[in-house]
C-alpha positions as CSV (number, residue, x, y, z in Angstrom):
1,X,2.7,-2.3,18.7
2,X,3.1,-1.4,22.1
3,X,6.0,1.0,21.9
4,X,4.3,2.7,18.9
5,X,1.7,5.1,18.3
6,X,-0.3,3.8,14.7
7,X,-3.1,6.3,13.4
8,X,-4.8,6.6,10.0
9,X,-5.5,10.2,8.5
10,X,-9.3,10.3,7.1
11,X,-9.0,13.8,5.5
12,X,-6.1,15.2,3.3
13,X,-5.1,17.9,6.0
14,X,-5.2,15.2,9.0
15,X,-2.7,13.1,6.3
16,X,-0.1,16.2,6.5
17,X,-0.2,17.0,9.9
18,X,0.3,13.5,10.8
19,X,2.9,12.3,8.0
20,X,4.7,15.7,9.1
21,X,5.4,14.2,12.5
22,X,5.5,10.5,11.8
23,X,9.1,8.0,11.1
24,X,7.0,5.7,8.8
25,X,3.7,5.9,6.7
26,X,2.6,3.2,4.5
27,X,0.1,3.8,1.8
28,X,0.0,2.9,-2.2
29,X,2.4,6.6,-2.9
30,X,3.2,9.4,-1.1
31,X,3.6,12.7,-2.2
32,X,6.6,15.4,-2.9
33,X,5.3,17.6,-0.4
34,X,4.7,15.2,2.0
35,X,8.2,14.1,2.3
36,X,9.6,17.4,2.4
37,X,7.4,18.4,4.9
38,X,8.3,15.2,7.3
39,X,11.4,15.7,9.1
40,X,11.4,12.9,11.1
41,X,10.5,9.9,7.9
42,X,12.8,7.5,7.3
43,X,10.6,4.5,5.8
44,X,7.8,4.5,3.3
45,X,6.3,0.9,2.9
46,X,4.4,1.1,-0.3
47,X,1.7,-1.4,0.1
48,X,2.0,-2.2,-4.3
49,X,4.8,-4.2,-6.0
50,X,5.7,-1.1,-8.5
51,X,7.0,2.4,-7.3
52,X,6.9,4.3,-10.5
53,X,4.4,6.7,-8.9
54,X,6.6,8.0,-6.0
55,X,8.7,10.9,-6.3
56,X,11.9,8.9,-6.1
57,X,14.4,11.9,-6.3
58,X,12.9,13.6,-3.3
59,X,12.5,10.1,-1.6
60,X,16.2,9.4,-2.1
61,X,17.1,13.4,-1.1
62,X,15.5,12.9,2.1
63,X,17.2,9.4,3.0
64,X,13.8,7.6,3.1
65,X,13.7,3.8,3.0
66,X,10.9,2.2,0.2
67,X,9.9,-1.2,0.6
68,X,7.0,-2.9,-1.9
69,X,4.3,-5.4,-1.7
70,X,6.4,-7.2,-4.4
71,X,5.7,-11.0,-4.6
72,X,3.5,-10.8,-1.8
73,X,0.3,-10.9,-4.1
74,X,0.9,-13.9,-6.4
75,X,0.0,-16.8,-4.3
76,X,-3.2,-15.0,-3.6
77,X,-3.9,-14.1,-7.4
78,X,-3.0,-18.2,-8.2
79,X,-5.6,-19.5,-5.8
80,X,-8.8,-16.8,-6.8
81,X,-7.5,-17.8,-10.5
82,X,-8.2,-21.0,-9.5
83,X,-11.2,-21.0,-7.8
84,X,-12.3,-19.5,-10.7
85,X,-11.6,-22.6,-12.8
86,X,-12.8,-24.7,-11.0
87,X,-16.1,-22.5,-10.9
88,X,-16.6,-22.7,-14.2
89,X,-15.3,-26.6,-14.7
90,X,-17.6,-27.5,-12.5
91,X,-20.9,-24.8,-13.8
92,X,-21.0,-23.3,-10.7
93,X,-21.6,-20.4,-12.0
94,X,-24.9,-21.3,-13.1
95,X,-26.0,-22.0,-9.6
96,X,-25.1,-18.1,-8.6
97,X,-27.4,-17.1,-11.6
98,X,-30.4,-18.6,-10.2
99,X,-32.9,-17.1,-8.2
């Protein structure tokens, strides 16, 4: 990303001065304040399939686009579940238990 400037906030106040100034922040949810306080967001990409913990009235006030991880997980969850099968089918689990 070239053209863009990506940074990742590692305290709470380094999260708000840097959502304050960014145009998109992904994360699992995003606070009230923090959209308020970011004049320039317009996307939030949520990086779970359900929103229901974003403030979606102040989201919508402030013209801010969500997008979610929906369907993105599935094919992931359908191969670990099974590997896992097949772990067992096959008492591979019994190997792991051995020292």
């Amino acid at each position: 990303l070239p053209k863009y400037e990506v940074a990742f906030a590692r305290t709470a106040a380094e999260r708000e001065q840097l959502v304050a100034d960014a145009t998109a922040v992904t994360g699992y949810r995003i606070f009230e304040s923090l959209v308020e306080s970011a004049e320039e967001l317009s996307f939030f990409d949520c990086t779970f399939a359900g929103t229901d913990r974003l403030p979606t009235d102040t989201i919508e006030a402030n013209a801010v686009t969500v997008e979610n991880a929906s369907g993105v997980h599935g094919p992931d969850v359908a191969e670990q579940m099974l590997d896992y099968i097949l772990t067992f089918v096959h008492r591979l689990d019994q190997g792991w238990q051995q020292e």
